[in-house]
mmCIF file as gemmi writes it, N, C-alpha and C atoms, coordinates in Angstrom:
data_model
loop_
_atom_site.group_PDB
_atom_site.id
_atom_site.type_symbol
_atom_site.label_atom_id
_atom_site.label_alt_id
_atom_site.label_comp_id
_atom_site.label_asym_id
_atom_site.label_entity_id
_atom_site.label_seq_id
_atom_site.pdbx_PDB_ins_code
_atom_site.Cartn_x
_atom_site.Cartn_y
_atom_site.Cartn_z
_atom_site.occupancy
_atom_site.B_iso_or_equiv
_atom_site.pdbx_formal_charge
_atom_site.auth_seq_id
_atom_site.auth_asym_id
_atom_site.pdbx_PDB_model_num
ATOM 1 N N . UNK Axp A 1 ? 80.096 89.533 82.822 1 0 ? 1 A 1
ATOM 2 C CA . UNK Axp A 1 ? 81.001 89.432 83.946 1 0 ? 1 A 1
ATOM 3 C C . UNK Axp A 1 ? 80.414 88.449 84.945 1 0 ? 1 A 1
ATOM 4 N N . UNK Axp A 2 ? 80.952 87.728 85.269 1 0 ? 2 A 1
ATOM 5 C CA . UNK Axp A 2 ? 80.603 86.035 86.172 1 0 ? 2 A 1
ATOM 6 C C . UNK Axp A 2 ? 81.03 86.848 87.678 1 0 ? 2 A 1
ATOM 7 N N . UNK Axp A 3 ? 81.656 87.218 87.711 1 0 ? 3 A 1
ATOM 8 C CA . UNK Axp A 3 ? 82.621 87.497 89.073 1 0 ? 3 A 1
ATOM 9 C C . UNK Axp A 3 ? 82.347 88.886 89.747 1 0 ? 3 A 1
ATOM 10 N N . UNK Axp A 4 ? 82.109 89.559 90.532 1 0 ? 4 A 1
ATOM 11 C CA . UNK Axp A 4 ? 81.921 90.684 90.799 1 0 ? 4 A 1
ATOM 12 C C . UNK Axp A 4 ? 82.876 91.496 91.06 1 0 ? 4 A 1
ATOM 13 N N . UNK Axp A 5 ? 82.612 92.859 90.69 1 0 ? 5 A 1
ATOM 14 C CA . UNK Axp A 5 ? 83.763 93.666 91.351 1 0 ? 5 A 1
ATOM 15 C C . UNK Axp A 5 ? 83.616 93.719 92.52 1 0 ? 5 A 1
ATOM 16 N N . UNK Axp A 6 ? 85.261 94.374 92.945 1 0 ? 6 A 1
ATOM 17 C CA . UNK Axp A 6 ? 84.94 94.936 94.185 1 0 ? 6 A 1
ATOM 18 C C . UNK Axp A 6 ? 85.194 96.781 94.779 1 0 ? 6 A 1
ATOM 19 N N . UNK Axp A 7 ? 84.723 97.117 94.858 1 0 ? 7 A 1
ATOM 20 C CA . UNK Axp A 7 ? 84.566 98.455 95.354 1 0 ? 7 A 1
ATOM 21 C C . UNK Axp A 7 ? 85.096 98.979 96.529 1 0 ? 7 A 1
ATOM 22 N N . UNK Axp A 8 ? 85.998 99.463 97.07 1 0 ? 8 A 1
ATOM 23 C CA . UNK Axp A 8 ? 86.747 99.759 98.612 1 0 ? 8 A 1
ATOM 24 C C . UNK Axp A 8 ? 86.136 101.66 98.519 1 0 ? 8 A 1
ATOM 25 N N . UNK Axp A 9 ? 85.411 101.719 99.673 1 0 ? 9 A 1
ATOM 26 C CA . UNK Axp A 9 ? 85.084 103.524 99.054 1 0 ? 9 A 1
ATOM 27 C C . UNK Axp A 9 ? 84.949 103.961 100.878 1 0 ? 9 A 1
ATOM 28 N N . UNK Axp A 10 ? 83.938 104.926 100.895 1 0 ? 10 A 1
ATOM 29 C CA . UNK Axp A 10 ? 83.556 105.685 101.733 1 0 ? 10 A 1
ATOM 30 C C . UNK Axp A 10 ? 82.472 106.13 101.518 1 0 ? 10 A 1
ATOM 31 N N . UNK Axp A 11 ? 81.286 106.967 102.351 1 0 ? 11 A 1
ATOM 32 C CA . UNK Axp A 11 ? 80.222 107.567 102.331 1 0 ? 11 A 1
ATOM 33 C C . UNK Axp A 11 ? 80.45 108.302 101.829 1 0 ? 11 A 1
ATOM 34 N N . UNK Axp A 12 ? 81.323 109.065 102.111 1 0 ? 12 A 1
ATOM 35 C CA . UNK Axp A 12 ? 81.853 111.039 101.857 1 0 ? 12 A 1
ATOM 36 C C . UNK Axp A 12 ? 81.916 111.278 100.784 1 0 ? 12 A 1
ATOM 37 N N . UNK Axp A 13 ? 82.572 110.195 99.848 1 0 ? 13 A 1
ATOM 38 C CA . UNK Axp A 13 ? 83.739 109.936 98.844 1 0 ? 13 A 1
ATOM 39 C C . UNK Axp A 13 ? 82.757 110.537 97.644 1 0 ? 13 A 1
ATOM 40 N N . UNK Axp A 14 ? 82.81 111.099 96.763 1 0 ? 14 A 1
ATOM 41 C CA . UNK Axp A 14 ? 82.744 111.893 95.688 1 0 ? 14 A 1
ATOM 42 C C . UNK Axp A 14 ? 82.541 110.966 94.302 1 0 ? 14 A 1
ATOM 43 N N . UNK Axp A 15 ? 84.397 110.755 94.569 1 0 ? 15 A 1
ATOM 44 C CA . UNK Axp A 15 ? 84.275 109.599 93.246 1 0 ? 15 A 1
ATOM 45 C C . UNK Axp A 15 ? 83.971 108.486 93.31 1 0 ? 15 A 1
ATOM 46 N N . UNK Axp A 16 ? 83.856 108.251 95.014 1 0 ? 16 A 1
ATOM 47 C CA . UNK Axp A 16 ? 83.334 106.857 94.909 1 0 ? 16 A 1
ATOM 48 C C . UNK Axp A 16 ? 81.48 106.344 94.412 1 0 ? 16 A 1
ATOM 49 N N . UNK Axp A 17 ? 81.209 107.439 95.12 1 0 ? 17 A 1
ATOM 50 C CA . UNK Axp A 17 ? 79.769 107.719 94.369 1 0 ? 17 A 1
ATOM 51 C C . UNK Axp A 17 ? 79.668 107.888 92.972 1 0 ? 17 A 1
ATOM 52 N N . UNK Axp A 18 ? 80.464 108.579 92.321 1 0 ? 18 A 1
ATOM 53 C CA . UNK Axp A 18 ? 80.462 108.606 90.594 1 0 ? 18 A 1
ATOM 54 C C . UNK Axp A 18 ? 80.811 107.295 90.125 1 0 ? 18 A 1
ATOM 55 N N . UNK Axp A 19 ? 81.815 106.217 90.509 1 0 ? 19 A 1
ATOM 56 C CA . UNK Axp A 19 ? 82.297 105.289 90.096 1 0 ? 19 A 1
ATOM 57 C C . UNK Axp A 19 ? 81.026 104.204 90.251 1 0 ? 19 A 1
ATOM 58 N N . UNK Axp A 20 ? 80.239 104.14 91.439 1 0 ? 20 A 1
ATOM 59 C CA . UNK Axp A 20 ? 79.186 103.092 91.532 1 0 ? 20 A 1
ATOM 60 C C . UNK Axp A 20 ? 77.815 103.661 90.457 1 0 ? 20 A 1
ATOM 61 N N . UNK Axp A 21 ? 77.83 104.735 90.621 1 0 ? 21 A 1
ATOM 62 C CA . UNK Axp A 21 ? 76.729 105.072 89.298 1 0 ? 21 A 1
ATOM 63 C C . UNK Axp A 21 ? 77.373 104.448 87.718 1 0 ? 21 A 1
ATOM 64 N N . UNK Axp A 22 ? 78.84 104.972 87.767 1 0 ? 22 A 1
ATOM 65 C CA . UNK Axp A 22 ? 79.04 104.267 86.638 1 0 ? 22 A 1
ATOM 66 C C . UNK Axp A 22 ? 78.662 102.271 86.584 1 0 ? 22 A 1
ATOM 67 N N . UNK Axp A 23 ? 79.063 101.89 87.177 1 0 ? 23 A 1
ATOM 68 C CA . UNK Axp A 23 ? 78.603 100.897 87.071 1 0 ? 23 A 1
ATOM 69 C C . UNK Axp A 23 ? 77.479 100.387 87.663 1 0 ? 23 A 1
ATOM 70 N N . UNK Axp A 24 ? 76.843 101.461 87.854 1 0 ? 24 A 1
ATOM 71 C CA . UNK Axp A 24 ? 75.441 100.857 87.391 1 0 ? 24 A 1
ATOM 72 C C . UNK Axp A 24 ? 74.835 100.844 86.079 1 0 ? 24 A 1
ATOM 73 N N . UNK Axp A 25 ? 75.17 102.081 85.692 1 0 ? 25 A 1
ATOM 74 C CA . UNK Axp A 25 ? 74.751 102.48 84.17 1 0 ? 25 A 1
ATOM 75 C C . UNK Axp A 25 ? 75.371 101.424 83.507 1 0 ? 25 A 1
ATOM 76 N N . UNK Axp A 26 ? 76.428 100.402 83.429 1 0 ? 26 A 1
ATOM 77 C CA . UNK Axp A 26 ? 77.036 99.17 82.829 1 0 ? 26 A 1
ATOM 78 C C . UNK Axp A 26 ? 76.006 97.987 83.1 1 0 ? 26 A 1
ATOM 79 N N . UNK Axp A 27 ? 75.532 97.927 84.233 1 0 ? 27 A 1
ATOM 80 C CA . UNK Axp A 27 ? 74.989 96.846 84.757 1 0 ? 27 A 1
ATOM 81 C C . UNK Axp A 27 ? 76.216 95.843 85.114 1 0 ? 27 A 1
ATOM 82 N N . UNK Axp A 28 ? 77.14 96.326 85.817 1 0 ? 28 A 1
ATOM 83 C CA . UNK Axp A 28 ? 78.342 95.703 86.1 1 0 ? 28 A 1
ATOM 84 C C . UNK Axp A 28 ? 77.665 95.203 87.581 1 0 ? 28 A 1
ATOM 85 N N . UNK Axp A 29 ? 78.167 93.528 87.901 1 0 ? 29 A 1
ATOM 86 C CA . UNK Axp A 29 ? 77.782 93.102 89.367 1 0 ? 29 A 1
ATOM 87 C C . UNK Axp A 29 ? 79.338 93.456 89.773 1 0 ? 29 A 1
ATOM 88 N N . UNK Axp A 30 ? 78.895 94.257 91.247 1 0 ? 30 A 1
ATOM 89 C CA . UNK Axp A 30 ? 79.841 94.563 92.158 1 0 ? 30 A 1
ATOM 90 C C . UNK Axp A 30 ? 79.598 94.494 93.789 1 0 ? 30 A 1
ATOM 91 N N . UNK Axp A 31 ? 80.076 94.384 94.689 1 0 ? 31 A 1
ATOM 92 C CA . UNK Axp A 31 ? 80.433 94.248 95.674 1 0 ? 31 A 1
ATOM 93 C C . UNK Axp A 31 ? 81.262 95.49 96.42 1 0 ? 31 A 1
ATOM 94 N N . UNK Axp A 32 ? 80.215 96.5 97.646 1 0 ? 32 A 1
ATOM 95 C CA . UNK Axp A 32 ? 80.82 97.637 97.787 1 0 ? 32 A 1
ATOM 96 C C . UNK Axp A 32 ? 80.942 97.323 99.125 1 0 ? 32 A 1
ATOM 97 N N . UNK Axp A 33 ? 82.509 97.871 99.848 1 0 ? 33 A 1
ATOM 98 C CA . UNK Axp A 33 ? 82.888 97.702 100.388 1 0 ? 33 A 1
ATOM 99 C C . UNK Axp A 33 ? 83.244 99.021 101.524 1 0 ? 33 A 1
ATOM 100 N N . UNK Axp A 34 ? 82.521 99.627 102.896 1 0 ? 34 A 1
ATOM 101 C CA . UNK Axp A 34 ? 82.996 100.831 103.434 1 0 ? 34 A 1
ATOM 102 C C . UNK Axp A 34 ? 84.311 100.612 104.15 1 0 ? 34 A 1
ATOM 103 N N . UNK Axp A 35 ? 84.927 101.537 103.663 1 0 ? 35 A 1
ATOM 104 C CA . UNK Axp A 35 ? 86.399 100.941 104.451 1 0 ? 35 A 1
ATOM 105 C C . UNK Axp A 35 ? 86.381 101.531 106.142 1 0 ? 35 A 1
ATOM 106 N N . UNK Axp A 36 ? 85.482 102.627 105.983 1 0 ? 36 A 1
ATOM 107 C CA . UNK Axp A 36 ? 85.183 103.195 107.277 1 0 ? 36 A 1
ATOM 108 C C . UNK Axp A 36 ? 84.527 102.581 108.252 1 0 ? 36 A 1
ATOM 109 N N . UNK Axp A 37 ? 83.655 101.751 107.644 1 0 ? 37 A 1
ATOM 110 C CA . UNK Axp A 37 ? 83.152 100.698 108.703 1 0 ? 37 A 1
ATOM 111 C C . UNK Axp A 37 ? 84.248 99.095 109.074 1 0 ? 37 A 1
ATOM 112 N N . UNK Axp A 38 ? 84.467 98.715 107.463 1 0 ? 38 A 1
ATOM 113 C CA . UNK Axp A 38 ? 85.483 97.527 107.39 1 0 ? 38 A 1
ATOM 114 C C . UNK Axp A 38 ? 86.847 97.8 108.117 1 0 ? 38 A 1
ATOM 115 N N . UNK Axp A 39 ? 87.146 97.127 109.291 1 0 ? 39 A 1
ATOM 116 C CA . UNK Axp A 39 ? 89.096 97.835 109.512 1 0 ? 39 A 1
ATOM 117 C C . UNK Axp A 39 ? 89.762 96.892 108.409 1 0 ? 39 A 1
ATOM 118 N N . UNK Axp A 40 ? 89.014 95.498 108.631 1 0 ? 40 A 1
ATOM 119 C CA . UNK Axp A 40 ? 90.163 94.58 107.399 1 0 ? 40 A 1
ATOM 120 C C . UNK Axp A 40 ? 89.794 95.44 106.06 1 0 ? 40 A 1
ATOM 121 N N . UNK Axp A 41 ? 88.938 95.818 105.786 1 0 ? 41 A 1
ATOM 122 C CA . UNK Axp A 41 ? 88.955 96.758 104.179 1 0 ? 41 A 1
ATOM 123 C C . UNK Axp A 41 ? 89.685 97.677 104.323 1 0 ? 41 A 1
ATOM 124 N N . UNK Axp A 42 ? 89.685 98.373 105.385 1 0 ? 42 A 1
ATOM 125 C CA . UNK Axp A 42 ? 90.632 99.542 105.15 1 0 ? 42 A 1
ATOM 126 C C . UNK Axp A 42 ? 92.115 99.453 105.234 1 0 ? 42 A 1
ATOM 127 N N . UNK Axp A 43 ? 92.588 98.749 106.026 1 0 ? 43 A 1
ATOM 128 C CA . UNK Axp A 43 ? 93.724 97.995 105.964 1 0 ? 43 A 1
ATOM 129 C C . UNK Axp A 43 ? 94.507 97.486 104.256 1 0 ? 43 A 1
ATOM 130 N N . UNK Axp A 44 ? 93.696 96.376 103.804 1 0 ? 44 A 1
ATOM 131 C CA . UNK Axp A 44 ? 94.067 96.179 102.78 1 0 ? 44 A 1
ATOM 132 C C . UNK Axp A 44 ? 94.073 96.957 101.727 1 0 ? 44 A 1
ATOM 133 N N . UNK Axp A 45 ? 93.279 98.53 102.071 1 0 ? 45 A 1
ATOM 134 C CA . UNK Axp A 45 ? 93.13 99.456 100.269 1 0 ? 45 A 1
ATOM 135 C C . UNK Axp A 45 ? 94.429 100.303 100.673 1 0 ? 45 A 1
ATOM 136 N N . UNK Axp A 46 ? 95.094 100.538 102.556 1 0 ? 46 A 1
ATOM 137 C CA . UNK Axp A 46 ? 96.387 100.256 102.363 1 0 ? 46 A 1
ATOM 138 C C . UNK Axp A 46 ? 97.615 99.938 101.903 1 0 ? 46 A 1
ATOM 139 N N . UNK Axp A 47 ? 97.652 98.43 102.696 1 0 ? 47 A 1
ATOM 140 C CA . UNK Axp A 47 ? 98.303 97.994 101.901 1 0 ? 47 A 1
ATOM 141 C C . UNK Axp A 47 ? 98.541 98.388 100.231 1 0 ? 47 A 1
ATOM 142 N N . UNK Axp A 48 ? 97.476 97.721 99.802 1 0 ? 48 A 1
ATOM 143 C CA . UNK Axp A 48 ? 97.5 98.147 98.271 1 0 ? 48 A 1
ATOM 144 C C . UNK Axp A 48 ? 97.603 99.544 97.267 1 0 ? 48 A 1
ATOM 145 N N . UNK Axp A 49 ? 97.461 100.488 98.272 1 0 ? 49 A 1
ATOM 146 C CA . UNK Axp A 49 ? 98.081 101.711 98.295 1 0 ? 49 A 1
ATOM 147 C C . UNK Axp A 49 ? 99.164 102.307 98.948 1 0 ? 49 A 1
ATOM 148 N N . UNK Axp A 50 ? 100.112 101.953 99.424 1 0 ? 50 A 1
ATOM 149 C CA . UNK Axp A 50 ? 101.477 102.174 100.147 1 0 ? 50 A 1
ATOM 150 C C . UNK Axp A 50 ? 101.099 102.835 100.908 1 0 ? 50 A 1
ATOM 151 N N . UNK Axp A 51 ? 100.374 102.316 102.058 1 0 ? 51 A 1
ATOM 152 C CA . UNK Axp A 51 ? 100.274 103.434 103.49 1 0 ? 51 A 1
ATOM 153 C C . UNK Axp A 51 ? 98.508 104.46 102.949 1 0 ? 51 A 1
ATOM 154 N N . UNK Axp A 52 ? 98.272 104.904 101.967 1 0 ? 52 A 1
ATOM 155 C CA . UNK Axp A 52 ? 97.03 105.476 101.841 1 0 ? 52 A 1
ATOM 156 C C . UNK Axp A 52 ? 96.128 104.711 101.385 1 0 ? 52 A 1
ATOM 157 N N . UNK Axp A 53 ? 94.75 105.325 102.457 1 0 ? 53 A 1
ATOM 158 C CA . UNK Axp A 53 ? 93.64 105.061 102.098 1 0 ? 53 A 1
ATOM 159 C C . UNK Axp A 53 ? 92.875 105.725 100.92 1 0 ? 53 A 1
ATOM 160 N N . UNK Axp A 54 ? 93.178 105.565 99.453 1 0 ? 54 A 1
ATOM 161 C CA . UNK Axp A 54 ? 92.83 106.292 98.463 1 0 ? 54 A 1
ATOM 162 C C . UNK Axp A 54 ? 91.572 105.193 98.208 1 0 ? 54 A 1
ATOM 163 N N . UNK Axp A 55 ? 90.273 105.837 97.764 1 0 ? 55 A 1
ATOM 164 C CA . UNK Axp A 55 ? 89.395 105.624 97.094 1 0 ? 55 A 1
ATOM 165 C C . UNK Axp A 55 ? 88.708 106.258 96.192 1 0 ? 55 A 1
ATOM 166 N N . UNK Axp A 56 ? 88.097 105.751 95.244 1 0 ? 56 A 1
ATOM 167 C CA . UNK Axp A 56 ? 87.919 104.473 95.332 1 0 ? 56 A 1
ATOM 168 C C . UNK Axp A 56 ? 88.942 103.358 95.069 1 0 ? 56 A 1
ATOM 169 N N . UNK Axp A 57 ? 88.939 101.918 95.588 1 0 ? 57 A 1
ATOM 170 C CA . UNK Axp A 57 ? 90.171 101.335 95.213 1 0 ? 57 A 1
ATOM 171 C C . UNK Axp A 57 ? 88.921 100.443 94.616 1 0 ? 57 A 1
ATOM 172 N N . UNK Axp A 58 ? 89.202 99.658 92.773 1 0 ? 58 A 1
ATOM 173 C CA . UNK Axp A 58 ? 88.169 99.323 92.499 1 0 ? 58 A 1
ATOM 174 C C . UNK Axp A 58 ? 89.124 97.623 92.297 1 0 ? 58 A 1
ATOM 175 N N . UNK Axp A 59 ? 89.273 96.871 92.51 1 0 ? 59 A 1
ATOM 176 C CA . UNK Axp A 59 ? 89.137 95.384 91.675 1 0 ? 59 A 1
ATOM 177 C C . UNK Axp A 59 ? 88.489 94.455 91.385 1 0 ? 59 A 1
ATOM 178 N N . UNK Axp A 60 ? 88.814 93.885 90.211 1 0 ? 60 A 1
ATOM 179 C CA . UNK Axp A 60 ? 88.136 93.656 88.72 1 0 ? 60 A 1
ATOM 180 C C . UNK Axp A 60 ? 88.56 92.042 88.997 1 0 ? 60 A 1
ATOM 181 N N . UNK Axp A 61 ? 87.699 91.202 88.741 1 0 ? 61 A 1
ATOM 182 C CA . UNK Axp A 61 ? 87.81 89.911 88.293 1 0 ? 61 A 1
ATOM 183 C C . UNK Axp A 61 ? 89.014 89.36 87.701 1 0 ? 61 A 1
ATOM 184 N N . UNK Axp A 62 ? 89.728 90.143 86.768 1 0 ? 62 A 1
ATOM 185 C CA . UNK Axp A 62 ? 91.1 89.708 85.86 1 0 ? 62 A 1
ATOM 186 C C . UNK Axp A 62 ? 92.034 89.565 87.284 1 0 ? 62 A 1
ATOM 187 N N . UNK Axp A 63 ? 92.063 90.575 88.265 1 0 ? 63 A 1
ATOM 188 C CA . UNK Axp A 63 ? 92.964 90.709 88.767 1 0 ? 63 A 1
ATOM 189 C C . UNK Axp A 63 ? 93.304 92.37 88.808 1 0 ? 63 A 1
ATOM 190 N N . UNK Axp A 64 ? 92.876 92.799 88.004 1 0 ? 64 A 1
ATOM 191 C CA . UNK Axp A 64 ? 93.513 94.439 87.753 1 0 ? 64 A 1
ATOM 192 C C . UNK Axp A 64 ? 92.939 95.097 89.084 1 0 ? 64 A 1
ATOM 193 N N . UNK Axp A 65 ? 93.258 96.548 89.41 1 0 ? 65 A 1
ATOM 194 C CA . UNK Axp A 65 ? 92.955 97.288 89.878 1 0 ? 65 A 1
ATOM 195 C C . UNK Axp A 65 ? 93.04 98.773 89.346 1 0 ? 65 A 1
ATOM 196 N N . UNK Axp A 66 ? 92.059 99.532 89.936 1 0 ? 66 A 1
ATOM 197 C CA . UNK Axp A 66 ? 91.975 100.6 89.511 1 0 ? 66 A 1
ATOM 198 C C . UNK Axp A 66 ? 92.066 101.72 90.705 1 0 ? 66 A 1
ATOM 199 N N . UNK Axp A 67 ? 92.574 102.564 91.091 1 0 ? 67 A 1
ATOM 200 C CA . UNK Axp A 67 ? 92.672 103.9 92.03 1 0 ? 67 A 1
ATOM 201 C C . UNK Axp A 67 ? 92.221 104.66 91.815 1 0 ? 67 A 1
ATOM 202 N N . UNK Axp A 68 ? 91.044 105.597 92.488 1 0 ? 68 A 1
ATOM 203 C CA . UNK Axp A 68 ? 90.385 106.75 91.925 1 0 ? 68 A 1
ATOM 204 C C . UNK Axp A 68 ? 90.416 106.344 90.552 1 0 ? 68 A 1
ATOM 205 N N . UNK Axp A 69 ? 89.752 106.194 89.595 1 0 ? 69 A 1
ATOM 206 C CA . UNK Axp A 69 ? 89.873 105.883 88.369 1 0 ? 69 A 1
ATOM 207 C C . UNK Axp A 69 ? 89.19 107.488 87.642 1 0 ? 69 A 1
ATOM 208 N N . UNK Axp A 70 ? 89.461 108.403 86.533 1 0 ? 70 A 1
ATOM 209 C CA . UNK Axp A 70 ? 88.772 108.992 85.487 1 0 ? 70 A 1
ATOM 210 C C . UNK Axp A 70 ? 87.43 107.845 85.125 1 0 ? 70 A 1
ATOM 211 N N . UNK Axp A 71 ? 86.603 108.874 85.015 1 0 ? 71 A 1
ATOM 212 C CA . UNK Axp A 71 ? 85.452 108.213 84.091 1 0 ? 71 A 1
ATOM 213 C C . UNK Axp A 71 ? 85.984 107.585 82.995 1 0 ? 71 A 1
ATOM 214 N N . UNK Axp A 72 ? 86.478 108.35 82.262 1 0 ? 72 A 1
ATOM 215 C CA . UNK Axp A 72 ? 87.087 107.363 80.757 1 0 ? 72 A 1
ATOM 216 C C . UNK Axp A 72 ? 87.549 106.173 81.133 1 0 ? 72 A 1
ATOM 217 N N . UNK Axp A 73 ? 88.443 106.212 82.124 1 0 ? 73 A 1
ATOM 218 C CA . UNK Axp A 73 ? 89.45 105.098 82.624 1 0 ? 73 A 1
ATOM 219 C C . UNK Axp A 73 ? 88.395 103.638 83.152 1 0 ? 73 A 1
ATOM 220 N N . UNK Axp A 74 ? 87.517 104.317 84.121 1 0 ? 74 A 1
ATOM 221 C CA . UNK Axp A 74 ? 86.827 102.941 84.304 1 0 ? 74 A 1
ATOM 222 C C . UNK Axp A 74 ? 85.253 102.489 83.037 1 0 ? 74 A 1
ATOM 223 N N . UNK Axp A 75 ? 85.094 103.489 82.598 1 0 ? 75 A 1
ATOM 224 C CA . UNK Axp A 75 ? 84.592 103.37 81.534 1 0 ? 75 A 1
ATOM 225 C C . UNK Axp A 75 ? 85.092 102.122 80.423 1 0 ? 75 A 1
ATOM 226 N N . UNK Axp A 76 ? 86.459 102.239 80.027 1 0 ? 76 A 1
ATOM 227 C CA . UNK Axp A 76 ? 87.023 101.852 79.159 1 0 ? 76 A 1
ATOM 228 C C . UNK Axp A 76 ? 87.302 100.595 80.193 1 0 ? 76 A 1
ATOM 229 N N . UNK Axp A 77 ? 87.614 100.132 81.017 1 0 ? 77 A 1
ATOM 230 C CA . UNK Axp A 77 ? 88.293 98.709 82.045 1 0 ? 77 A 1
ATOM 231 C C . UNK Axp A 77 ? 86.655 97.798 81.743 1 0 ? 77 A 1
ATOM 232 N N . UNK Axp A 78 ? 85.331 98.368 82.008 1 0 ? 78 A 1
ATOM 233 C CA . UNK Axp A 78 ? 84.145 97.869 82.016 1 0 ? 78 A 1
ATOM 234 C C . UNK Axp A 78 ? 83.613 97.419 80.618 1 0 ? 78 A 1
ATOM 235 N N . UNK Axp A 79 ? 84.133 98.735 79.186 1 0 ? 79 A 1
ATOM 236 C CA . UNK Axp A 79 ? 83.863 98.101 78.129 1 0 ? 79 A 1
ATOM 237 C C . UNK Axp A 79 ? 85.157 96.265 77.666 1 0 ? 79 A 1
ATOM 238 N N . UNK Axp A 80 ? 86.155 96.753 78.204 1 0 ? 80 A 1
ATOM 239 C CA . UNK Axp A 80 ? 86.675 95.602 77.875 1 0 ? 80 A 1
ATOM 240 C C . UNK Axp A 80 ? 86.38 94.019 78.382 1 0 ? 80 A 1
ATOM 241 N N . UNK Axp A 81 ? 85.359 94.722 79.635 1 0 ? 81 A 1
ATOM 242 C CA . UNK Axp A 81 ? 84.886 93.195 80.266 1 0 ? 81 A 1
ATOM 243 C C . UNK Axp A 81 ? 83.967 92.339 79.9 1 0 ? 81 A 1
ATOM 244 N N . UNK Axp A 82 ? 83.313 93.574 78.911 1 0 ? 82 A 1
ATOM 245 C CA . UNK Axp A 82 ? 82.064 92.916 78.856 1 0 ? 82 A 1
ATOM 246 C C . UNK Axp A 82 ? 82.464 91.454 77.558 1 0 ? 82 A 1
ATOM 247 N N . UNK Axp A 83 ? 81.997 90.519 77.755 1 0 ? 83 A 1
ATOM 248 C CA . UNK Axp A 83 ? 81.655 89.219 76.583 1 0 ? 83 A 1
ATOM 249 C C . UNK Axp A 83 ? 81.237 89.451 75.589 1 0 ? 83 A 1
């Protein structure tokens, strides 16, 4: 992966903490983002969530995004990235 993810989360956040372990265990480069500190981050995981601040909001280099993702779910988005 050339490009980094990006990560929209919180301190508090649960899965957002499970989701960055997961990609660590990938060795995925990412870019984490507190929306609690960021207003433009929090704003945009907004936007991109119709009015909620759901996290984690994860996007991916392709373009994709992921919402709260299942382990399987971002599991499986990370095996397809890899080269």
């Amino acid at each position: 992966m050339h490009q980094p993810i990006t990560v929209y989360g919180t301190t508090w956040c649960g899965d957002c903490r499970r989701a960055l372990r997961l990609l660590d265990q990938h060795q995925a480069q990412y870019h984490y983002v507190d929306i609690e500190i960021d207003d433009g981050a929090r704003e945009y995981v907004e936007r991109l969530n119709q009015g909620y601040q759901s996290v984690p909001t994860i996007l991916f280099p392709d373009g994709s995004v992921l919402v709260e993702p299942s382990v399987a779910m971002l599991t499986q988005k990370l095996i397809l990235l890899k080269p």
